[in-house]
N, C-alpha and C positions, 0 to 999 in steps of 0.2 A: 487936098485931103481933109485939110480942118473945117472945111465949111461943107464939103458932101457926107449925110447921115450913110448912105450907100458903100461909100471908101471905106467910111469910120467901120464900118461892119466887118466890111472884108478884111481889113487892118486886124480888126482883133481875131476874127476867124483864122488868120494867119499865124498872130500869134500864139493861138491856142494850141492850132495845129503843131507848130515848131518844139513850144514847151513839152506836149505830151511825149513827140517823136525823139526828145533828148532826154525823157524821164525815163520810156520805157530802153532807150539806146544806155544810158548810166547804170538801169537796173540789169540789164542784159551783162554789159561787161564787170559788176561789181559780184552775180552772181557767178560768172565764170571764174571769177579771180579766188571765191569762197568754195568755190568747186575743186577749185585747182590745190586748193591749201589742205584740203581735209578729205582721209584716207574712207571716211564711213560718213554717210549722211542721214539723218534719222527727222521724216516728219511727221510729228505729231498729228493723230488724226482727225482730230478737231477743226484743223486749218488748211480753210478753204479760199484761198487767196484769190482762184479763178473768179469765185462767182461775186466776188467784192470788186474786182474788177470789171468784170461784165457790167454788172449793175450801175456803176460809178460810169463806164462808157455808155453806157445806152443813154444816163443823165445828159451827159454832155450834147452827144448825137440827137437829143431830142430837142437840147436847145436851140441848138443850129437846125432844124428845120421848121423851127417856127412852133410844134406840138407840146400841146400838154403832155405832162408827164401821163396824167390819165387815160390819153390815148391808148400808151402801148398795151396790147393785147395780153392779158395773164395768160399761165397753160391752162388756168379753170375755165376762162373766159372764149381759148383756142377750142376745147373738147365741147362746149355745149354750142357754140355754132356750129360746128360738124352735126350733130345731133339736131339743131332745129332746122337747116337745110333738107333733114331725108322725111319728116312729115310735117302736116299742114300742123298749127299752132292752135288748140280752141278747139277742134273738128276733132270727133270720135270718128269709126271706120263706115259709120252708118248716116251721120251727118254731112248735110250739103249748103252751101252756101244761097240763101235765094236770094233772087234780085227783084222788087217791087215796081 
């Protein structure tokens, strides 16, 4: 394992794996237990814990497959591919492309 870069990888892809799946396994039971204690629960609207987590996992997921963070597709960057897909790019409805 100390001399294959290939192992070394998986080794830590494993460990990462393990960490998260006992972070979010601790979170799970620690909020159950604060659940269990308290008769009214009140969350402030501000906090948006999903989407800190979302984001924080997409990080991780992108590292392990190798991709810039740049890659992943924004939703602005989602909605104007749909829109350059359904017409030609440059071309009015009158204009044609010629070939010389």
């Amino acid at each position: 394992i100390n001399n294959n870069p290939d192992a070394k990888f998986l080794q830590k892809a494993s460990d990462v794996t393990t960490f998260l799946h006992k972070s979010f396994t601790d979170l799970d039971i620690i909020t159950k237990n604060q659940i269990a204690q308290k008769s009214e629960i009140y969350i402030h609207p501000s906090f948006k814990p999903l989407t800190l987590n979302v984001k924080k996992a997409i990080e991780i997921v992108s590292k392990f497959e190798m991709l810039p963070l740049n890659a992943m597709p924004t939703s602005r960057e989602k909605s104007t591919s749909r829109t350059r897909g359904s017409r030609r790019e440059g071309l009015s409805t009158g204009d044609h492309p010629t070939s010389d």
